[in-house]
C-alpha positions as CSV (number, residue, x, y, z in Angstrom):
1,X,61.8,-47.8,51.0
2,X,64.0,-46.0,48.1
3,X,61.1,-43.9,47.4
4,X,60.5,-42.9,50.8
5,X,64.3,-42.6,51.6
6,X,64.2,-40.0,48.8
7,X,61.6,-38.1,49.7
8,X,62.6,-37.8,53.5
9,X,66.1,-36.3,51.6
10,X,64.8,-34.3,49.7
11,X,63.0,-31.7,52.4
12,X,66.5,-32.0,54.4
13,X,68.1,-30.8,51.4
14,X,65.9,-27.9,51.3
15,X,66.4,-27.1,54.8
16,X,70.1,-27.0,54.5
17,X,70.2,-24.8,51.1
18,X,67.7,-22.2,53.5
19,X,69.7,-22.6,56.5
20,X,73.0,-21.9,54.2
21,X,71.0,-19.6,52.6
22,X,70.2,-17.6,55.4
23,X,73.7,-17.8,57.2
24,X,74.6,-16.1,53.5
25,X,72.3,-13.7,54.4
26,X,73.6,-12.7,58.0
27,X,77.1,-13.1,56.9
28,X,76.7,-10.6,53.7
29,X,74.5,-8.2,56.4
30,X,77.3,-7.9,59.1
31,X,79.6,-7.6,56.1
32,X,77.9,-4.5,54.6
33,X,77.2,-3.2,57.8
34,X,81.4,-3.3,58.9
35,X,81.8,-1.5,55.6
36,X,79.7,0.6,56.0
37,X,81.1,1.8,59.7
38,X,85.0,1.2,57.9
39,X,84.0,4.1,55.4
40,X,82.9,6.3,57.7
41,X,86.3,5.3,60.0
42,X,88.3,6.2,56.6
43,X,86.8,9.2,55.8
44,X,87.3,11.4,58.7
45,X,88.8,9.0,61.5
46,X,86.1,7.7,64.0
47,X,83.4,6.5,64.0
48,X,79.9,8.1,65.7
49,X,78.1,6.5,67.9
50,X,74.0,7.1,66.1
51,X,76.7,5.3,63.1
52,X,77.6,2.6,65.0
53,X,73.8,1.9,66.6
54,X,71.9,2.3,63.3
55,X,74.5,0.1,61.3
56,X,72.9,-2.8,63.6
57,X,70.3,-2.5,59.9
58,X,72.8,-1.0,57.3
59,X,70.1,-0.8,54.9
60,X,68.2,1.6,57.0
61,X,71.8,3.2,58.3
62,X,72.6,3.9,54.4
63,X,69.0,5.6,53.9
64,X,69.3,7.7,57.1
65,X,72.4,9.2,56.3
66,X,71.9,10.1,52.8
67,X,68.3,11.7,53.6
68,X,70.2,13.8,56.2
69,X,73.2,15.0,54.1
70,X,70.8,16.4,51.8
71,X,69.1,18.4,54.3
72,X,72.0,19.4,55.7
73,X,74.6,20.0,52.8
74,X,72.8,19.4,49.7
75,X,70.8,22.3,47.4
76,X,68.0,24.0,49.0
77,X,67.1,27.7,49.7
78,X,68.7,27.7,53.4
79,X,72.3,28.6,53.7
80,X,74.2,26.2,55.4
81,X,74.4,28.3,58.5
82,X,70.9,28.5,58.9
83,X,70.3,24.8,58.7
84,X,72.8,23.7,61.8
85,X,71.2,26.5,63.5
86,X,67.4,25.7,63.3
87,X,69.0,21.9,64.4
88,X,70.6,23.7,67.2
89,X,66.7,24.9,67.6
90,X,65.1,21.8,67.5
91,X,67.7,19.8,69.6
92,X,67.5,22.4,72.5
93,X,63.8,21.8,72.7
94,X,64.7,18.3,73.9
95,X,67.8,19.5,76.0
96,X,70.1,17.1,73.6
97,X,73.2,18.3,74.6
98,X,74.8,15.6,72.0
99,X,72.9,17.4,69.2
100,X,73.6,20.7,69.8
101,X,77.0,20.6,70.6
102,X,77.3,18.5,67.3
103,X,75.6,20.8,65.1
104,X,77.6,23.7,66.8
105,X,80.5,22.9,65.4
106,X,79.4,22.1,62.1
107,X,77.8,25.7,62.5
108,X,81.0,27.1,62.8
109,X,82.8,25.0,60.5
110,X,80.4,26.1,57.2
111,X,81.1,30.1,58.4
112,X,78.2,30.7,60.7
113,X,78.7,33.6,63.3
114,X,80.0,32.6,66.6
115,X,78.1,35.6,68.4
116,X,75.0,33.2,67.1
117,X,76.1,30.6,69.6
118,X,75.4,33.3,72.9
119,X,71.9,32.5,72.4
120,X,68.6,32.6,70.5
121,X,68.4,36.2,71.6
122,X,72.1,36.9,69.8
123,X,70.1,34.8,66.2
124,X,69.0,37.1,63.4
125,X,65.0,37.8,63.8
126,X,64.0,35.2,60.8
127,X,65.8,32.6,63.0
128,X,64.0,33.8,66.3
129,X,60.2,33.5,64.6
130,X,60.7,29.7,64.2
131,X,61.0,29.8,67.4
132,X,56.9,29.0,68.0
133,X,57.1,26.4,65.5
134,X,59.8,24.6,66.4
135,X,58.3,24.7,70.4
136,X,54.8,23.5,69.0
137,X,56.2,20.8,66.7
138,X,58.6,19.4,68.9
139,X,55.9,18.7,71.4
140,X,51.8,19.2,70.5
141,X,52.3,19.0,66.5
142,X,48.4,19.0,66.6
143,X,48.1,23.1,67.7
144,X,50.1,23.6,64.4
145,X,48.2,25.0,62.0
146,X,47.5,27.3,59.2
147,X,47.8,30.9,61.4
148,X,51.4,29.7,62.2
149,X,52.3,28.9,58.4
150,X,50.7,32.5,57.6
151,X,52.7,34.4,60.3
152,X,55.9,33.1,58.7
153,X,55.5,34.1,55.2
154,X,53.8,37.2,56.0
155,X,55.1,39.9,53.9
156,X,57.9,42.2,55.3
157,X,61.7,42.7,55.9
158,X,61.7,39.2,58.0
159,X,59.8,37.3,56.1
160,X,60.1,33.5,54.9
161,X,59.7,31.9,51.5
162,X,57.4,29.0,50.9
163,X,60.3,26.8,50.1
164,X,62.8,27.8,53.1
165,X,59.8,27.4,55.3
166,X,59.4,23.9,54.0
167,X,63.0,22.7,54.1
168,X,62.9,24.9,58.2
169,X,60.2,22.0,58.9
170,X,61.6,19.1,57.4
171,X,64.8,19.9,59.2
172,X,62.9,21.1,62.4
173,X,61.3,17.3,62.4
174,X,64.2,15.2,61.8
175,X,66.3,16.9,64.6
176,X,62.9,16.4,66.8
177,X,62.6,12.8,66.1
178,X,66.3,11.9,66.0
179,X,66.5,13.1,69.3
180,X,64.2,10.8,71.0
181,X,66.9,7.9,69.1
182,X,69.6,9.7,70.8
183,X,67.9,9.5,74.4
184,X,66.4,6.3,73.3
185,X,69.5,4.1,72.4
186,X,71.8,6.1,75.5
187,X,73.8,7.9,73.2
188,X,74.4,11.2,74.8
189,X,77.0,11.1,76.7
190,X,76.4,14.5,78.8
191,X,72.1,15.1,78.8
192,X,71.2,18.6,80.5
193,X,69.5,19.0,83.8
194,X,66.0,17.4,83.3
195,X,63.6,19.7,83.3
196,X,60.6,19.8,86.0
197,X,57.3,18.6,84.9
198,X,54.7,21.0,84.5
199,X,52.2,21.2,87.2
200,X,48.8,21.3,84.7
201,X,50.2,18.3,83.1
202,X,47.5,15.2,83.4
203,X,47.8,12.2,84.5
204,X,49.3,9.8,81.4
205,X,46.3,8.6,79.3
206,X,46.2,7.8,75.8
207,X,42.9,7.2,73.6
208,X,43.7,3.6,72.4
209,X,44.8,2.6,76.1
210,X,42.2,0.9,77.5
211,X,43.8,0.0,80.5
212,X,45.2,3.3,81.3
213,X,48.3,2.3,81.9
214,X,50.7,5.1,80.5
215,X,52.1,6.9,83.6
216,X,53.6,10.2,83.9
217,X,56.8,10.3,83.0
218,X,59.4,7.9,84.6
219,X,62.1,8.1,86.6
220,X,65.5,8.2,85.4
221,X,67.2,4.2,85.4
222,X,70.9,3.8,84.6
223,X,72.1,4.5,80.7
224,X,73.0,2.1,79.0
225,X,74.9,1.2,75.6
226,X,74.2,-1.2,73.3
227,X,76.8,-2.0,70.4
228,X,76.7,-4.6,67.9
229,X,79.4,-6.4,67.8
230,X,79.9,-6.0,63.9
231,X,80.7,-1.8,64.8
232,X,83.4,-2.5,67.4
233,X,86.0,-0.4,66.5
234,X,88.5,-3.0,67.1
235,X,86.5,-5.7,64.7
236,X,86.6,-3.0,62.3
237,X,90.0,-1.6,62.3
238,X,91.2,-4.8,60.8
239,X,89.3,-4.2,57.6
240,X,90.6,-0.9,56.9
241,X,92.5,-0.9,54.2
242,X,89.5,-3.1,52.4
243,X,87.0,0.0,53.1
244,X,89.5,2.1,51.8
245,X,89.9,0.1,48.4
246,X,86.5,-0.2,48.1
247,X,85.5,3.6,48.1
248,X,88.5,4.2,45.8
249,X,87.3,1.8,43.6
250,X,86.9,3.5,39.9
251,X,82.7,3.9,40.2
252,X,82.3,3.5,43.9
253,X,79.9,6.2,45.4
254,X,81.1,6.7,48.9
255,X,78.3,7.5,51.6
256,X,78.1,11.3,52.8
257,X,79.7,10.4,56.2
258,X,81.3,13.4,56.0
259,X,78.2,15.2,57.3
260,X,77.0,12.5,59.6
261,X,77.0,13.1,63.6
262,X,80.8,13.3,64.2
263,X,81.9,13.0,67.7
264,X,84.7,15.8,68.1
265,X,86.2,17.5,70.9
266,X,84.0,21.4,71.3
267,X,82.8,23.5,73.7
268,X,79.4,22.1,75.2
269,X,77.1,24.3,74.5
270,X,74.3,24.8,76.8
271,X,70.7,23.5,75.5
272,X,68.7,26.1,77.4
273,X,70.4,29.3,75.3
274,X,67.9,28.2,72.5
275,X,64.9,27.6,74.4
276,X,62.4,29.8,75.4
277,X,59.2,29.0,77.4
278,X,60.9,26.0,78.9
279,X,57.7,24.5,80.4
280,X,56.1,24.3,77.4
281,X,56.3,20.1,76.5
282,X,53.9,17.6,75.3
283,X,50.7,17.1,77.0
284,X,48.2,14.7,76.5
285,X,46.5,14.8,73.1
286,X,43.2,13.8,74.5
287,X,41.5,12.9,77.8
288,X,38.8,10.9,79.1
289,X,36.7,14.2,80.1
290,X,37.8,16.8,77.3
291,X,38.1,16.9,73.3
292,X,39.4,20.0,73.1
293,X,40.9,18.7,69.7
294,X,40.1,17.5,66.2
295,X,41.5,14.2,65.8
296,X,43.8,13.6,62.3
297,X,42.2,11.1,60.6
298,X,44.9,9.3,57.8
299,X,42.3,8.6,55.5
300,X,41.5,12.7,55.4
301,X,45.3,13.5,54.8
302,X,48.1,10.8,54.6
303,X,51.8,10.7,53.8
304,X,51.4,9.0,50.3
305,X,48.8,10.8,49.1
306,X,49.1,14.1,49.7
307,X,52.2,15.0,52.4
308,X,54.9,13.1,50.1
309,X,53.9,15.2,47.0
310,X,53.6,18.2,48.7
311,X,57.2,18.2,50.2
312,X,58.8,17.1,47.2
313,X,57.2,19.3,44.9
314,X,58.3,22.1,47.3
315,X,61.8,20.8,47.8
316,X,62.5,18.9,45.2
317,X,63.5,15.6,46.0
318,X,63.3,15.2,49.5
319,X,60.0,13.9,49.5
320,X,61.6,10.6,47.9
321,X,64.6,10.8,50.2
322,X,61.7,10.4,53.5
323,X,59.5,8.5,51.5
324,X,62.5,5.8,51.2
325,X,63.2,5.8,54.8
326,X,59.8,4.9,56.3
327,X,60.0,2.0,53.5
328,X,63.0,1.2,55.0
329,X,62.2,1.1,58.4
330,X,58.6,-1.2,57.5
331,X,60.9,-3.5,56.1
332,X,63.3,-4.5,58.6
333,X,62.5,-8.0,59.4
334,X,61.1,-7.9,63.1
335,X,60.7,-11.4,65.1
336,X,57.1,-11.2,66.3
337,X,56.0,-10.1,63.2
338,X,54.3,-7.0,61.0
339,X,51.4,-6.6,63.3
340,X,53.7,-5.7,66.2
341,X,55.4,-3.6,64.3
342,X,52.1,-2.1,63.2
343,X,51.0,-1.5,67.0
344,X,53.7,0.1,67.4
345,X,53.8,2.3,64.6
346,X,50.0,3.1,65.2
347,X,50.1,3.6,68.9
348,X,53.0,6.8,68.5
349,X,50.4,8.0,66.3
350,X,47.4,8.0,68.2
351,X,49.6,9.5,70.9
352,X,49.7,12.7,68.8
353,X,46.3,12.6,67.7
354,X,46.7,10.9,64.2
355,X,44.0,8.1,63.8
356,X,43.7,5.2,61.0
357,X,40.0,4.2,60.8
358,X,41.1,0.7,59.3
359,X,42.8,-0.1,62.3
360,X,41.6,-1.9,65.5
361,X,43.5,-0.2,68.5
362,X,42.5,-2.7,71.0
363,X,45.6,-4.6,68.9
364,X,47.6,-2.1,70.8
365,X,47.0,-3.3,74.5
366,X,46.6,-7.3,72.9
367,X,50.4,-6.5,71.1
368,X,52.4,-4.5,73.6
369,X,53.0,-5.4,76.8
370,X,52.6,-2.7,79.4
371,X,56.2,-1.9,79.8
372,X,57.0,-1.8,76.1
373,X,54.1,0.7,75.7
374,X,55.7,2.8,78.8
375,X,59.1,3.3,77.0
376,X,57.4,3.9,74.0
377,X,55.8,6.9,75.4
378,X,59.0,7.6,77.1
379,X,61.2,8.0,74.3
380,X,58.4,9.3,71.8
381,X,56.6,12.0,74.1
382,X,59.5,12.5,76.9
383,X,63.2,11.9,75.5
384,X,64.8,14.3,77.5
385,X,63.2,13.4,80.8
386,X,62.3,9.9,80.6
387,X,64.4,6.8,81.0
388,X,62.7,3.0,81.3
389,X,64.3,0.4,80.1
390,X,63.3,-1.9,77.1
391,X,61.3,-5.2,78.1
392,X,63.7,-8.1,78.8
393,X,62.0,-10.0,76.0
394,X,63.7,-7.7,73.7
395,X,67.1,-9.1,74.3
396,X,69.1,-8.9,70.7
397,X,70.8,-5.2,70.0
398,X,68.9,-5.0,66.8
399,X,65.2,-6.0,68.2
400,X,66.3,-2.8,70.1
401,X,67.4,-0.4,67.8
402,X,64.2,-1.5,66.0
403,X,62.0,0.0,68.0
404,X,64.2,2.9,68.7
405,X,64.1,3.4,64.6
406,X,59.9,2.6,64.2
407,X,59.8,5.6,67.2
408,X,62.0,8.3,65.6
409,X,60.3,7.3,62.0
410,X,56.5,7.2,63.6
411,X,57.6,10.6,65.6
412,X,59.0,12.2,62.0
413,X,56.1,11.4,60.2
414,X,53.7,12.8,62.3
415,X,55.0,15.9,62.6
416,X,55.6,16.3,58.7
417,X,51.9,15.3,58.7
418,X,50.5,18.0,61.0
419,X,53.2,20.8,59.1
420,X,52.2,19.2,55.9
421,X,48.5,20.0,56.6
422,X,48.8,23.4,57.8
423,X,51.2,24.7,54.5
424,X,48.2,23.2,52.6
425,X,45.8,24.4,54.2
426,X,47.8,28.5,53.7
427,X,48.1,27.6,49.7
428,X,44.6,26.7,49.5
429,X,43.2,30.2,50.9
């Protein structure tokens, strides 16, 4: 009975030192994330709202922010006027109003020319012919090729270099792909007019959907918006002082917040300025009855082994900056488990044409459930003119976020795929 006692203890022992260890765990997470929001708080007053959603996963929230401070502020060939105004580009696409009035302001505030802000037209002409780019990225990545690439760096007066083009795209993609968070989580606060639907555009089908079940896009359902408690302002106003000690610790490296989405009072400035060719959006990549279109097979061209090297070896370091913030997204711990997170990943993916051969799609329909796969289209393919809401089985903030972060990521990478391809494709002849 001694024996016995001893080994029934010994298990329950165990169990508690995981179940303190994993309280620990939480505890030291909602700690680094209220930190993490206190430093932004200290370093220029409030506190943004993509902040306070991605900060649900402060790991991911510190990668985020430091990959986009280097695109933003950080060396490269673009002037800092240029860069918030091809962001200005790419938001309008999408009709982000948050995004474009954001980067606006930051426009202005780094010197850039007010006329600028009257519209594309009012842009110098090296900032109008990203124009097709930044329209064919943002939605049918898969027309991009090496004709475009060529057009750009053709000699003359206007012309780009290789490595502006390169950081242009990088920049084009993230703005692209961090609007469909923006829509996707409900942060902005003020979205234009939706846009009508084009009449040529087919009914919702997707290659790896057997049931067919992607519909057209949805009708608009009631914002919404989600905060973890851990980034309420009034949780975090208490710790202050102890964010502000800790980034004037001797050795602290403080987080570039500084160039992160700040919410400030400006003059909205209207989306459709910057677009041109307003019906032009995403249509499907494929169809039942047509294959008008090479499919992008991973195992041809991939982000590790030839997109990640290309982009860093043509702007230095950003390839590892990317590189660090699809690990990070993979790694967030998910409740049902890599595979979903897989399906999801994969099914964004085959939406714009980019196929893995080692991978079974029929996981897709077996993994997501049809209204998870209809807001995943939504907020992937349609952020500006698409609203469904999550699946009620998703109920915590971060499950959430989650997917909203494995969208933007998925949507990010395969644009820099298609981009990728077609720059190497122009230096190859």
């Amino acid at each position: 009975m001694i024996i016995c006692t001893k080994k029934m203890e010994y298990p329950l022992g165990t169990q508690c030192q995981r179940a303190q260890s994993q309280v620990m765990k939480v505890s030291s997470e909602k700690e680094r994330a209220s930190l993490l929001c206190m430093k932004a708080l200290v370093s220029r007053g409030r506190l943004d709202t993509v902040s306070q959603q991605m900060a649900v996963h402060p790991q991911y929230l510190e990668s985020f922010l430091h990959s986009q401070h280097y695109i933003l502020h950080m060396d490269g060939p673009l002037p800092l006027p240029y860069r918030h105004y091809i962001a200005i580009m790419a938001a309008a696409r999408h009709r982000c109003s948050y995004l474009v009035s954001l980067h606006s302001a930051q426009f202005l505030r780094v010197g850039g020319d007010p006329v600028w802000l009257q519209g594309l037209e009012a842009a110098p002409p090296r900032l109008r012919h990203l124009d097709h780019i930044n329209k064919v990225l943002a939605h049918r990545p898969w027309l991009s090729g090496r004709a475009h690439i060529q057009a750009l760096l053709k000699p003359g007066e206007q012309c780009w270099s290789l490595a502006e083009l390169v950081q242009a795209v990088v920049l084009l993609a993230h703005c692209h792909a961090l609007c469909s968070f923006v829509f996707g989580s409900g942060t902005d606060p003020d979205p234009s007019p939706a846009p009508r639907v084009p009449h040529g555009t087919p009914p919702g089908y997707c290659t790896c959907d057997a049931a067919n079940g992607n519909a057209t896009p949805l009708e608009r359902a009631p914002r919404r918006r989600s905060l973890d408690s851990s980034c309420e302002v009034a949780c975090l106003r208490e710790k202050i002082q102890r964010a502000q000690e800790e980034t004037d610790r001797p050795g602290s490296q403080a987080l570039p917040y500084a160039d992160a989405e700040e919410e400030e009072e400006v003059t909205c400035t209207e989306p459709s300025l910057f677009v041109t060719d307003p019906e032009f959006g995403y249509q499907e990549f494929a169809r039942r009855d047509e294959d008008h279109f090479q499919v992008f097979r991973v195992q041809d061209y991939s982000w590790e082994d030839h997109g990640f090297s290309l982009v860093n070896r043509l702007y230095s370091d950003i390839g590892h900056l990317l590189d660090e913030r699809f690990r990070c997204v993979a790694a967030l711990p998910f409740p049902r488990g890599p595979d979903l997170r897989r399906a999801v990943w994969n099914y964004i993916h085959c939406m714009f044409g980019i196929r893995y051969d080692d991978y079974d799609y029929g996981e897709v329909n077996q993994l997501l459930e049809r209204e998870l796969k209809l807001y995943i289209k939504a907020v992937a393919c349609f952020p500006d003119i698409t609203r469904s809401p999550l699946p009620s089985a998703l109920l915590t903030a971060s499950d959430k976020i989650h997917i909203n972060l494995l969208i933007m990521e998925a949507r990010l990478q395969a644009e820099l795929l298609y981009a990728l391809r077609a720059i190497t494709q122009h230096m190859i002849g």
